[in-house]
C-alpha positions, 0 to 999 in steps of 0.5 A: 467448503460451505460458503458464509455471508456476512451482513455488516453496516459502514464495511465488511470485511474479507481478504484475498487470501495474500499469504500465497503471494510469490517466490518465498516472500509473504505478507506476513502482518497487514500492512500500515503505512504511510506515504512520504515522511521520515525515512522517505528520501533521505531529506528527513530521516526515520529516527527513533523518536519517529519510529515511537509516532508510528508504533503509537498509532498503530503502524507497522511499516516505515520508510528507511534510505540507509542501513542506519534507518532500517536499524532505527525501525528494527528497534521499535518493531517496524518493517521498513521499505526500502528506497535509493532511486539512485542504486535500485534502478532498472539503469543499475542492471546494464551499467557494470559500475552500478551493478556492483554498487546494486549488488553491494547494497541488497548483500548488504541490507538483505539481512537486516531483521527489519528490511520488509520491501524494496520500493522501485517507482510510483505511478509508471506508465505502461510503457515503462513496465517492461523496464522495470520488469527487470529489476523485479526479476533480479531482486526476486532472485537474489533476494526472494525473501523481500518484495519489489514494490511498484506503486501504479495509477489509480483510475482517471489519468488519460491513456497517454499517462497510462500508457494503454488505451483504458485502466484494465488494460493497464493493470493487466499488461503490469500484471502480465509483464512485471508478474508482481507479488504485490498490487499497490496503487492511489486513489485520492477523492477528497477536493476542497469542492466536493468528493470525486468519483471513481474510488470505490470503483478503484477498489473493485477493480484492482480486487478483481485483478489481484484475485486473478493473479492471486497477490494481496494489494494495497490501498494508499488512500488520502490523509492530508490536504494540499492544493484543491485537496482537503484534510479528511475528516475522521469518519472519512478516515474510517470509510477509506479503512474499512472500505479498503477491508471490505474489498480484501486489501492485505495493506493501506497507505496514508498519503501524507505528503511532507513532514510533519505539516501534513503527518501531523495529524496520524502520528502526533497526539496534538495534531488533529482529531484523525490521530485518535481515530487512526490509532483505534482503527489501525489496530482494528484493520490489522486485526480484521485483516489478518483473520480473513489471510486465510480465506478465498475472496468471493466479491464484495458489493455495494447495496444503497440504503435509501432511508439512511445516509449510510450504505451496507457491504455485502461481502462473499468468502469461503472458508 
């Protein structure tokens, strides 16, 4: 083993080694996605021309609510996460009704070439993870070859949201009772005030923890504006990019919120600036990404500079 150190102004990049993620399931390509939009909830469908918007700027994963959907993303190449709050559920698993519905439906869409996740639930407290433990079991089980995905917190929330009495806690006991082959979580930092702290923090405890139980993880990172929020400029998209490639993350998640008001701007060229920088930038991430599958993440550090406006990424890893 000899160990590198790479020295790179705006971001280093590295991996956690993600392709040793549990059961038969693999990372596979790097993921790029995004939050909300076609294929979401079944309130806007993933059609075809959709599916052409998010090859084009260089994503590589979509929603789908139907087996019509995952054939839809199949068509243009894209993986597909996998929603039905009403059928995939903890619920399902105790009512005998459910269950065959439950059953009927990953028998159903398991062979789908284009099926890559199931998503389970977004921002649980801690006290919900032994209830969905469950349901991350039972889908390992009968379908090994496709990851449950349970979105958490991002730090912040109080410890009654959380559900444990400080962040660590709370991604340790997720860890520890849902045994994930995935760590995926928010972080939103862009106000209509100024920047809120805590992000980069974000990304180098979630890193630390997905390195401890040796799963990749996801960063889904803001890309829209809202009330008290506002739209990231370009260079702003690219420091959550290559941020999120400097602390090892195998995935990132623009939070998008409704469509197409706030997709606008990632997927469709007469939106706004950030389309044609996401489109250079996703295939840089995917591409950096996948070159670091195969390496042991060391850490990732931040170094100020004080005569520029800039700061430099030290970045450890071994090959």
């Amino acid at each position: 083993m000899r160990l590198c150190r790479l020295f790179m102004i705006a971001a280093s990049v590295l991996s956690l080694g993600g392709a040793e993620a549990q059961a038969t399931w693999r990372i596979g390509d790097p993921i790029v996605t995004f939050w909300a939009g076609p294929g979401y909830d079944g309130s806007v469908p993933l059609t075809d021309a959709s599916a052409k918007q998010m090859v084009d700027v260089g994503m590589n994963l979509a929603w789908a609510s139907s087996a019509a959907e995952l054939d839809v993303a199949q068509r243009h190449g894209l993986r597909a996460k996998y929603q039905d709050r009403a059928i995939i559920s903890p619920e399902s698993l105790t009512d005998p009704v459910r269950r065959l519905k439950l059953d009927a439906l990953v028998d159903s869409i398991r062979t789908k070439p284009a099926l890559y996740a199931y998503h389970i639930v977004d921002e649980p407290s801690a006290t919900e993870f032994g209830r969905f433990s469950p349901l991350v079991d039972y889908l390992r089980e009968r379908d090994p070859e496709h990851v449950a995905r349970i979105n958490l917190h991002p730090i912040g929330p109080s410890a009654t949201t959380l559900g444990a009495p400080d962040y660590n806690t709370y991604l340790k006991q997720f860890v520890s009772t849902v045994q994930p082959s995935l760590l995926s979580y928010d972080h939103y930092q862009f106000t209509t005030t100024g920047d809120e702290g805590g992000y980069l923090l974000n990304l180098e405890v979630v890193s630390q923890e997905a390195k401890s139980a040796g799963v990749p993880f996801m960063n889904i990172v803001q890309a829209a504006g809202w009330e008290g929020m506002r739209i990231p400029t370009d260079n702003q998209m690219r420091f959550l990019a290559y941020t999120t490639l400097a602390y090892g993350a195998q995935g990132i998640c623009y939070y998008v919120w409704s469509w197409p008001e706030h997709v606008g701007g990632i997927v469709d060229s007469h939106g706004t600036p950030n389309y044609k920088t996401l489109k250079s930038t996703n295939q840089e991430f995917v591409a950096i990404a996948e070159q670091y599958q195969s390496l042991k993440s060391i850490g990732a550090y931040l170094k100020p500079t004080f005569r520029t406006s800039r700061s430099r990424y030290l970045t450890n890893f071994e090959v």
